[in-house]
N, C-alpha and C positions, 0 to 999 in steps of 0.2 A: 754701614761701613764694611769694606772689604777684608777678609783675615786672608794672610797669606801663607799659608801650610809650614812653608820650607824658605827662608831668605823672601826676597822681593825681583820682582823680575828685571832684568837688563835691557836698558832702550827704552822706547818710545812707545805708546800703544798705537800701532800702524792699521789693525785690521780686528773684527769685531764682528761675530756671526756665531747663528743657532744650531746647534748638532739638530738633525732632522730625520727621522723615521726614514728618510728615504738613503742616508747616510750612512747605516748602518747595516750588522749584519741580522741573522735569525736572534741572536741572544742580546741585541741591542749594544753592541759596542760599536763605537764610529768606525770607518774604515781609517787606518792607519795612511792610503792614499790621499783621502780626504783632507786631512789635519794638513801633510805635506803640500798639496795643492795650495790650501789656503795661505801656508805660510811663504808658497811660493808668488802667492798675491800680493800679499804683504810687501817682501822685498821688491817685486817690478815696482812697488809703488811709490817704497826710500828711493829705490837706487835712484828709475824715471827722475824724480825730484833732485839729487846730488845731479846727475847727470847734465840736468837740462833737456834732457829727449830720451829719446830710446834705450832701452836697453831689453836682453836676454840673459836667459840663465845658462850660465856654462857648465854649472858644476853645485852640487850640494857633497858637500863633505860628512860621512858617517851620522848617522841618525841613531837613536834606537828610542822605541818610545819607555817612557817610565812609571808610568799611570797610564788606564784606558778614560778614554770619553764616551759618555753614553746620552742618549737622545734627551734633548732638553737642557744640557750643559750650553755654556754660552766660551765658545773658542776663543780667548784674546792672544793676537799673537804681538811680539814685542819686535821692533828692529835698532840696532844699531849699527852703524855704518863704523866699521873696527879699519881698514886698511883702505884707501886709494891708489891704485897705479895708474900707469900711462894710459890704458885705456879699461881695467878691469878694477873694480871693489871686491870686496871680503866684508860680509853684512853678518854678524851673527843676527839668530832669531832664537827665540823663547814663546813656546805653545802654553798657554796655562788655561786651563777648565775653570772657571766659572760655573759650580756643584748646583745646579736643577734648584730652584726655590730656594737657595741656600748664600752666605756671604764667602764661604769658604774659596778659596782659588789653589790651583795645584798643577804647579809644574809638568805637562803629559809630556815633551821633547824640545830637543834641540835641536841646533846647528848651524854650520858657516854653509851659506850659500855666496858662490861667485857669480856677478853680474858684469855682464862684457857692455859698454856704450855703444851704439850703431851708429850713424850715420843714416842720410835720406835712402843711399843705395844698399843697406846694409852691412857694412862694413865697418870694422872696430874704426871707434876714433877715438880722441884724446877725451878723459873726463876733466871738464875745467876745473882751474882752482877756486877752492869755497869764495863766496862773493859778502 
């Protein structure tokens, strides 16, 4: 059974992956790019889904990480889809570490990333209403 350090995370588990030696830096802490990347997977993955097609990222709103991750931790990132507009979302996400051979989980960052709808030509279009 999983212990959760600090409260319990917000949203959904979207994304699920291994910090890896190649990850990191000399003293084994993940890249802080990395972590972001992956949470950037994450949300194409909600939005895609609300969406119904495509989408891009417009915008990640303030980060700071709050815990490091280190090689062997298992990254779960959480999404929830917080706001809809005419053609753009506001998805908070939640990074939490999964501690190396351990149950322990811990919140390493946040954030609101916005996601725009595309269209076949690339062009913002309407995100439809929930179905």
């Amino acid at each position: 059974m999983v212990h959760y350090a600090e409260g319990r995370p917000l949203g959904d588990l979207t994304l699920r992956t291994l910090a890896m030696p190649s990850d990191a830096n000399a003293a084994g802490d993940i890249f802080g790019g990395w972590v972001m990347a992956q949470m950037d997977l994450a949300c194409g993955i909600r939005a895609a889904e609300r969406a119904k097609g495509r989408v891009v990222t417009a915008a990640v709103k303030e980060m700071s990480f709050a815990k490091p991750m280190k090689i062997g931790d298992t990254l779960c990132i959480y999404t929830h889809v917080d706001r809809v507009g005419r053609t753009s979302m506001v998805l908070k996400v939640e990074a939490w570490a999964q501690r190396y051979l351990s149950d322990l989980m811990e919140k390493v960052t946040h954030a609101d990333f916005v996601m725009v709808a595309l269209d076949g030509e690339g062009k913002p279009k309407a995100v439809p209403a929930e179905s």
